[in-house]
Structure formats: C-alpha cells, structure tokens
N, C-alpha and C positions, 0 to 999 in steps of 0.2 A: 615514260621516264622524264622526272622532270632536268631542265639540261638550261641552267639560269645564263646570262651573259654576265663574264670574266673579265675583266683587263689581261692584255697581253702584257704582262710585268719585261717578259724580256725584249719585247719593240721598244714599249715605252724607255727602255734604259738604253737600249741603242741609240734611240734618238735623242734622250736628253742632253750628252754634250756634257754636262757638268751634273754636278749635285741639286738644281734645283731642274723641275720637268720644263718644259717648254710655256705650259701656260703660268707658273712662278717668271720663268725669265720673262716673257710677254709684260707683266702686271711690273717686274721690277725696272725691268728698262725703262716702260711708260713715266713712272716716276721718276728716275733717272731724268729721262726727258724734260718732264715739268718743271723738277728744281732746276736745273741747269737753266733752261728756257726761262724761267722767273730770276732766276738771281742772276742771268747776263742782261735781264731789262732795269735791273737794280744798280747795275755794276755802268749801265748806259750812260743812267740819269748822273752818278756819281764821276765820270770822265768826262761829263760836260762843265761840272763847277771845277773839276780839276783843269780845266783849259783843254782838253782831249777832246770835241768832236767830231774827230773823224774814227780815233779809234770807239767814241760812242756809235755812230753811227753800223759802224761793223758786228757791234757787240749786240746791237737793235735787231739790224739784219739775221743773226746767226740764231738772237733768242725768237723771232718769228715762226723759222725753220724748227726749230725743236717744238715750240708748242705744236705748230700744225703738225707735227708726227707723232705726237700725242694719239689721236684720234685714229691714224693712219696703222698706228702700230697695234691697234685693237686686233683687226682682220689681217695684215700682210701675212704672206706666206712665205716671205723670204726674211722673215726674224735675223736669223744670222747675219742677214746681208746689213742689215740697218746697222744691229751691235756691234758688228766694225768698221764699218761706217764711223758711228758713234766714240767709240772707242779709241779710233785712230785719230780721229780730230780732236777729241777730250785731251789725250794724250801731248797731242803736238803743242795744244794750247799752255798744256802744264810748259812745256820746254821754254816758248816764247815768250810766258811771262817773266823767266827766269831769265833771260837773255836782256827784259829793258837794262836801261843802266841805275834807275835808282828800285831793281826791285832788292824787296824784302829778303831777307835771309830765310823767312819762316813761308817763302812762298818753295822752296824746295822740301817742304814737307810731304808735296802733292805727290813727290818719286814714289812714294810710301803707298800711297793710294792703286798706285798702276797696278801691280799684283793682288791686291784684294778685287780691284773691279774684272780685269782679267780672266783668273780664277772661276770667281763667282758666274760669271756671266758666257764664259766660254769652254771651262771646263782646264783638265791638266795638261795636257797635249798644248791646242792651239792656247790655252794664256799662257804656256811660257814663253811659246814662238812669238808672240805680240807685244809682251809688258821688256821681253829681255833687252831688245835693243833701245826702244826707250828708256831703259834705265839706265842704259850704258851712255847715253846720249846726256841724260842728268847729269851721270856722273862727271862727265867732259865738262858740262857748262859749268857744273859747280868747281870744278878744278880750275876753268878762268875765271869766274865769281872771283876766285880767294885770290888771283892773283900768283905773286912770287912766293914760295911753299918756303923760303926761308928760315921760319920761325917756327918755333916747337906748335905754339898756337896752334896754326893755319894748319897745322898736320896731325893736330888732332882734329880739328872739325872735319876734317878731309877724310881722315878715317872711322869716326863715329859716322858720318852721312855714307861710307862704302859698308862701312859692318850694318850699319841698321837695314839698308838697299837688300845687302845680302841676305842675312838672316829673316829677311820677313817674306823675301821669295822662295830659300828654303823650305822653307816654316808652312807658305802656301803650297807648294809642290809636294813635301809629304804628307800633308795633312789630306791635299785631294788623293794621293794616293792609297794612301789609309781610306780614305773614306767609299773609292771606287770596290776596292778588293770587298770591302764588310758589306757593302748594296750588292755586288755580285752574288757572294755567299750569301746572304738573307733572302735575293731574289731565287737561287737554286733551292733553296732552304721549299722555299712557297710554291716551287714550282714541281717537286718533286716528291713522289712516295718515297716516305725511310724506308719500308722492308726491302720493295724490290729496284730502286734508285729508276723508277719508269716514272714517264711523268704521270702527275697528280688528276683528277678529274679537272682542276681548274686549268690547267696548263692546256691538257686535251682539248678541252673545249674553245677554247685560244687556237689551238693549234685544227683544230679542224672548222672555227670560222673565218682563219686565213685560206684552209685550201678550198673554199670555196668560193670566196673574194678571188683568187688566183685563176681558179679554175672556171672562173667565170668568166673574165677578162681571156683567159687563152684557149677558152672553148674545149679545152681537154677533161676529160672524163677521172673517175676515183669510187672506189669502193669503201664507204664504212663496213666494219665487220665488227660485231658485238659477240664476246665471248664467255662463257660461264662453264666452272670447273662445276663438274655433274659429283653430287654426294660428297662435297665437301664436310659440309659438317658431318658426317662419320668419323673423318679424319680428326677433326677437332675436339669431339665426342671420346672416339676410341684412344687416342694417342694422345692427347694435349694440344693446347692452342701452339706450344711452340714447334713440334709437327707440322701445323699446320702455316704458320708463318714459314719454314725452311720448304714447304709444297710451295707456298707461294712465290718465296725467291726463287726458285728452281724453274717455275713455268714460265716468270717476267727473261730470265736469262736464254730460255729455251726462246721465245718470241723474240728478244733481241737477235740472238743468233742469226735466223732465219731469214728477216725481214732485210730491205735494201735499203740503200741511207736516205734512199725520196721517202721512205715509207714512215709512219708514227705507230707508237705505241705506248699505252699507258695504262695503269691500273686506275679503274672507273672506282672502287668502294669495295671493300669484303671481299668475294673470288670472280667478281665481275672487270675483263677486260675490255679495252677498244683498241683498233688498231685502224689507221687509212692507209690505204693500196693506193698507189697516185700512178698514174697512165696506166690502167690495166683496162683491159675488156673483161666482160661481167664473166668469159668460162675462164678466161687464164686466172680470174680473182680466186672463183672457186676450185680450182686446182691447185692454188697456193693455201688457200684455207684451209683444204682437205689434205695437204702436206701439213701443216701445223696441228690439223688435229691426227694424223695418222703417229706423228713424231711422240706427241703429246700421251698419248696412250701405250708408245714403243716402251716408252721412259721408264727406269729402276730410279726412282727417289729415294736414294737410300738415306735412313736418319736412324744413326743408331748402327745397332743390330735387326732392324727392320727395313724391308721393302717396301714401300709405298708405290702403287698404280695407278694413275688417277686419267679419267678418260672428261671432257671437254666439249660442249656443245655453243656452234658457232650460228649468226644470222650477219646475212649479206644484205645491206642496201649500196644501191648502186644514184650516181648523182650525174647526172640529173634526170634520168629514168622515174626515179622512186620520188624523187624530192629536191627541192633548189635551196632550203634550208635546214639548218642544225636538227630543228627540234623534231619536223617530219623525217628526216634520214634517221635519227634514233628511233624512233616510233616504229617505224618499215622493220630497222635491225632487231629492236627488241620484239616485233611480234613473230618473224623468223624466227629466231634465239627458244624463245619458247614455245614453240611449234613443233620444232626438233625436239626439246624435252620432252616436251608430252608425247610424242610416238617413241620415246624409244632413249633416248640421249645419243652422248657420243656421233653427233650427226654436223654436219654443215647445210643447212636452209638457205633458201635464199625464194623470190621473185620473177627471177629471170627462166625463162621457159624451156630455153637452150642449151640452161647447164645440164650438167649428168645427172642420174639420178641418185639421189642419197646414196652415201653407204653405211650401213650400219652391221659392223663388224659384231663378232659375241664381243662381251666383257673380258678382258686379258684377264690370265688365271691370277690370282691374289689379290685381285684389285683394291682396293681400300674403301672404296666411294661405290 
C-alpha cells in the first residue's frame, strides 16, 4: 500500500496562533526586525544634528539589538517569546514618542498600527490581550496632547482618534474571527470523508504517524488493523452506488460506536478501512477486532425495502513487533487483510502466534456481498 507523508493540517493550526503558520510569522517578524533595526540607525544619525545624542545613542543601541536578532530569529524555538518581547517594546515606544513635548500630532497615528501588528503576528485571543491596554494608554496620552477639551475642536480630534482606535480593533477582532471559524471548516473539510464523517486517508496517516512518534517516546504499544468490506461491489452492482454509499455510512457509524476515544478510525479509499488500537496487547486487539467483525456481519442495513448483510475481513499489525514505521505497519496489515480473503473472508488475521485461531463463521442467510 502505498501510504505518502501528509501534514498534520490540525497541529499545524493548533500551533499557528494566528492566521499566518509559524514559519510566515518567523520570516515576518525577521523583517519587522530589519526595518525597525535600519530605520532606529536612521532615526540615530538624524537626533544627533537635532542636538539629541543621547537619545541617539539609545536609538543606536536598541537598532543593534534588533539586527543581531535578525539572524537569531532564523532557528529560536521560542518565536513567541521574542514577538513579545518585540511587540511590547515597539509598542511602549509608540507611547513615549507621543509623550515628548514638541511631538507630532501625526506621531499618534502608530495607535493605528498596534492592532494590525498584534493580530497579525499573535493571533485573536492574545493580540487583543496585548494591543488593548496600549491603546487605552494612547488614548490617555492623546487626551493630555490636546490639553483643556474645551472647545468643539479638541473634541473632535479627541473622538475621531477614539472612533478610528476603536473601529480598526473591532474590524481586527472580527475579521480574525471570521477567518479562524473558515480555516477550521476548510481544515475539517480536508480532514474528513463526506460519506462517512471518518477521517480521510490523509488525516489517518497524520494520525497514525503521531502515534507512533507518541508511542515511541512512551514505550507503549498499538495495533494497526486494516479493514475490507468482503463483496462489496455486489452491493453496488446489485442495488446502486447509492446502496452502497448508505452500506458505507452504516459500517464508518458501526466502527465509531465501538471503538474508545484513545482509539482512530477512518476511511482509507472505496470499502477500505484503518483503525489504531492504542495500549492494547496483540490478544485483547484481536478480541476487539473479532467483536467488530462479529457486529459487522450481526448488522440488517436496511435501505429501502431491502436488507443488506455485509460480512468484513480484518489484518492486525502490531507496533513495534511488526514494524517501527507507517509504511511497514501497513504492509504487515495489508498482507493479513488479504490472507484472510483469500481463505475464506469474514476473518481477522493477524501475526501474532498467541492469538486465537480465526473464526470463520458461514455467510449470514441474505448476505448481499
């Protein structure tokens, strides 16, 4: 079987944080870094013909520290910790330019910026926790900016600079939220078979080379089990493909049912399942196997005015007995898997020399397959 390597769509979205993945933030920050590092050695030389060197001198020091993290922020492993790091200091700077006494009015434009970089770079949760009280903090300085609110003036700027503050942190905050829900749905979307809402082969295969990343590290044990519905295509022959799709929701529901929440399962392709057994010993696997296939054959499928029977042949590899990786564990399962068909079907195979011996029941009276 071939069995490709996947991304794990739903880690990497746990861990992104925001909208853009970890190595987008890594590459934006670093820029981040440069300009600011380049334009505070600009901003240096320009506060020395203003009569400023000392605040040159600080602006020198500060742009040093960002380039050399430039380079730094290639490899770190603690990304987060720098971009607020980064952020909180960006930040504080925006206030304290606003606080000299001959600044700019158009230097409280930067409040503007706080939620955009925020957002962007930390996601919806923690940038509102971090941009909100800095804004509030703007707001303050720019309320002593203006002075005595006296005049109609002053209380317009006063509230154009609180509506614009406001509205563009709203504006950030649904917009991530919008955008969190539709990556959600599009990652379920990719992660999941429509017929039987199981996961997809790619999801599977995600999911079964974490548990053995897992299962490596904690030395515990897990069964793959490869499953195939025996004379399927009868049903799909005899009755219609859509038969055959309501057989398949019927078994993905049946294998839900059964299984524990440590355990996976998902539709491989056509009437081919996989499921992992997580902390089982190789007889209890196949006593659980041999309960899903005994259930599986109990089963009236009813569609219609028809009974449908459909009986199920399973192969057991066991990890790390059989194998330490994906693609030999499927190998091991599938050559079980059809082993069992070819004597007979309706069987669970396996490996292990200790399990019981097959059982191969007759064919349930009506069977379809």
């Amino acid at each position: 079987m071939n069995t490709p390597e996947h991304p794990d769509l739903g880690v990497a979205l746990e861990h992104s944080r925001s909208g853009l993945r970890d190595g987008h933030r890594r590459s934006l920050t670093r820029l981040l870094f440069l300009v600011t590092g380049l334009s505070l050695a600009v901003f240096g030389v320009l506060q020395v013909f203003n009569g400023f060197p000392r605040i040159a001198l600080v602006e020198w020091a500060i742009s040093g520290l960002l380039l050399a993290g430039v380079s730094r922020l290639r490899t770190t492993r603690r990304l987060q910790a720098w971009i607020y790091v980064y952020l909180t200091a960006l930040f504080a700077f925006f206030l304290a330019i606003m606080l000299f006494p001959d600044a700019s009015i158009s230097a409280f434009a930067w409040v503007l910026m706080m939620p955009v970089l925020a957002y962007l770079l930390l996601g919806k949760r923690e940038g509102l926790w971090l941009s909100l009280p800095f804004m509030l903090a703007g707001a303050v300085v720019y309320l002593i900016y203006l002075g005595r609110l006296g005049s109609a003036h002053a209380l317009i700027d006063l509230l154009n600079m609180v509506l614009c503050g406001a509205l563009m942190l709203v504006f950030m905050h649904h917009y991530e939220a919008r955008r969190e829900e539709a990556e959600h749905r599009l990652v379920a979307m990719a992660q999941t078979d429509n017929l039987t809402g199981l996961a997809n082969r790619a999801s599977f295969q995600s999911t079964l080379n974490r548990t053995i990343a897992e299962c490596d590290r904690s030395g515990t044990g897990f069964a793959l089990v490869m499953m195939d519905i025996d004379h399927f295509k009868l049903v799909n022959d005899t009755l219609g493909h859509e038969a055959g799709d309501h057989v398949l929701a019927q078994i993905g529901r049946c294998l839900s049912d059964r299984l524990r929440a440590t355990d996976s399962v998902g539709r491989l392709g056509g009437e081919e399942f996989g499921l992992i057994l997580r902390d089982v010993q190789p007889a209890v696997a196949f006593e659980l196997t041999d309960e899903l296939r005994q259930r599986i054959a109990g089963q009236d499928l009813r569609y219609g005015d028809v009974d449908i029977r459909v009986t199920a042949s399973f192969g057991i590899a066991h990890w790390p007995e059989h194998g330490r990786d994906a693609a030999t564990l499927f190998r091991v399962a599938d050559r079980c898997l059809y082993a069992g068909k070819h004597e007979g079907r309706n069987q669970v195979r396996g490996l292990v020399a200790a399990a019981p011996d097959p059982v191969t029941p007759k064919a349930p009276a009506g069977e379809a397959g």
